[in-house]
C-alpha positions in Angstrom: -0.4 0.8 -15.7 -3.5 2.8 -15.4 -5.8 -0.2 -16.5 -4.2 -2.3 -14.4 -4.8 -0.3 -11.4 -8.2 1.1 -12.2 -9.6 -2.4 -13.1 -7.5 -5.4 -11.4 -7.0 -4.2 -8.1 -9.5 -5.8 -5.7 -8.8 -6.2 -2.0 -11.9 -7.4 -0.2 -13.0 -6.4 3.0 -14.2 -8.7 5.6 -15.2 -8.2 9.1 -11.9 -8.6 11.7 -13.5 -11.5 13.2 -13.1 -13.8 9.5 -10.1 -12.4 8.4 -8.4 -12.7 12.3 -9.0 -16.5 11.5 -5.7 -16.9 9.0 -7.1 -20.9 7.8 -10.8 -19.5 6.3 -10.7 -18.7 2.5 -12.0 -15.4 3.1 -8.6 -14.7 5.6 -6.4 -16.1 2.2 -7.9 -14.8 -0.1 -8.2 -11.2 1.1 -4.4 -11.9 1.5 -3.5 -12.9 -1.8 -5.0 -9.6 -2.9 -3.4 -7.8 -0.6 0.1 -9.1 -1.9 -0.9 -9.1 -5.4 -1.7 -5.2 -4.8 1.6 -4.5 -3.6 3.5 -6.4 -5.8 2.1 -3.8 -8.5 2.5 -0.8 -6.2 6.5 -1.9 -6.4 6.2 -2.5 -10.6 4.5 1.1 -10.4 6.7 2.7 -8.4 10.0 1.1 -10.1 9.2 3.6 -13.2 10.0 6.4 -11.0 12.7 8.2 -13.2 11.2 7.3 -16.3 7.7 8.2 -16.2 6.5 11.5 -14.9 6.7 11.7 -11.0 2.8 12.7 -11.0 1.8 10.1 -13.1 3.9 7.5 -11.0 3.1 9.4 -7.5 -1.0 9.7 -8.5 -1.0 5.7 -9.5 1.3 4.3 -7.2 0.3 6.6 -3.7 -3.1 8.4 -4.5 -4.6 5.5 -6.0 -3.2 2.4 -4.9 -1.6 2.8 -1.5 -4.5 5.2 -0.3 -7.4 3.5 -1.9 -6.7 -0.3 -1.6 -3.9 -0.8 0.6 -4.0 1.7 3.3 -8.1 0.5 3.8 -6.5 -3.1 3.9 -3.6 -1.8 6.3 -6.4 0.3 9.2 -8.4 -3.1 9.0 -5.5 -5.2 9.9 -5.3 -6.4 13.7 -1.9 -4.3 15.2 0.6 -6.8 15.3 3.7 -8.5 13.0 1.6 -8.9 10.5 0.5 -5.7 10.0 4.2 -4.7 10.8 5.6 -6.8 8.0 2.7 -5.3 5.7 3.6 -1.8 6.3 7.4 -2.5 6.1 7.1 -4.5 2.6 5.2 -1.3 1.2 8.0 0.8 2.4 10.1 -0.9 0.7 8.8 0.1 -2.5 9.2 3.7 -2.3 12.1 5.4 -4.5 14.8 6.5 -2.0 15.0 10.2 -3.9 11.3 10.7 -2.8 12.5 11.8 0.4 16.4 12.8 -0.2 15.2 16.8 0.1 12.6 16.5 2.4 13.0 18.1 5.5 13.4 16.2 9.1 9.9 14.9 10.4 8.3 15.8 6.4 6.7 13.6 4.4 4.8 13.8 0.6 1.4 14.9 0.9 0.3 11.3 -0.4 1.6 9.9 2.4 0.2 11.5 5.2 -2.1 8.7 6.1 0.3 6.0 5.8 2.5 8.1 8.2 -0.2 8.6 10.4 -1.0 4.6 10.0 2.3 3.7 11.5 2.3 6.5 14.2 -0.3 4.7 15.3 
């Protein structure tokens, strides 16, 4: 898992102004990436229980959602897309993450994401 994040993760970054324009290649690729990236955030995060937390937490949030996908996420015109985005990577977190955390808390890996969709 630590390969595969460390060397196949690649999300480009393009100025707004290509990637607002969903038909250039630049605007599909850049997506495809995107996707591909969180489709192994979910794989990561799915050992949860199974690997050690910190391993899991430290590939999963430190690395991959707060080096590729959050930079993705900021650069990402407000809007349903970035909506369904945000939601999709959500959706991957494991539920007891956040079963003993208190009202309004979050994991200290998340604080930027949080702050993302504050925003």
């Amino acid at each position: 898992m630590k390969k595969s994040v460390e060397e196949d993760v690649f999300i480009p970054l393009y100025p707004k102004s290509i990637v607002e324009d969903k038909s250039s290649l630049c605007s599909k690729f850049q997506e495809r990436r995107f996707w591909s990236a969180v489709k192994l955030l979910c794989n990561v995060l799915l050992w949860d229980g199974i690997v050690q937390e910190d391993t899991i937490r430290d590939l999963g949030l430190s690395k991959l959602l707060n080096r590729y996908l959050l930079l993705n996420l900021l650069n990402t015109p407000p809007g349903p897309d970035n909506i369904e985005r945000c939601k999709k990577v959500v959706a991957c977190f494991p539920e007891r993450w956040f079963q003993d955390l208190k009202s309004g808390a979050t994991l200290p890996e998340l604080l930027n994401f949080c702050q993302h969709l504050l925003q």
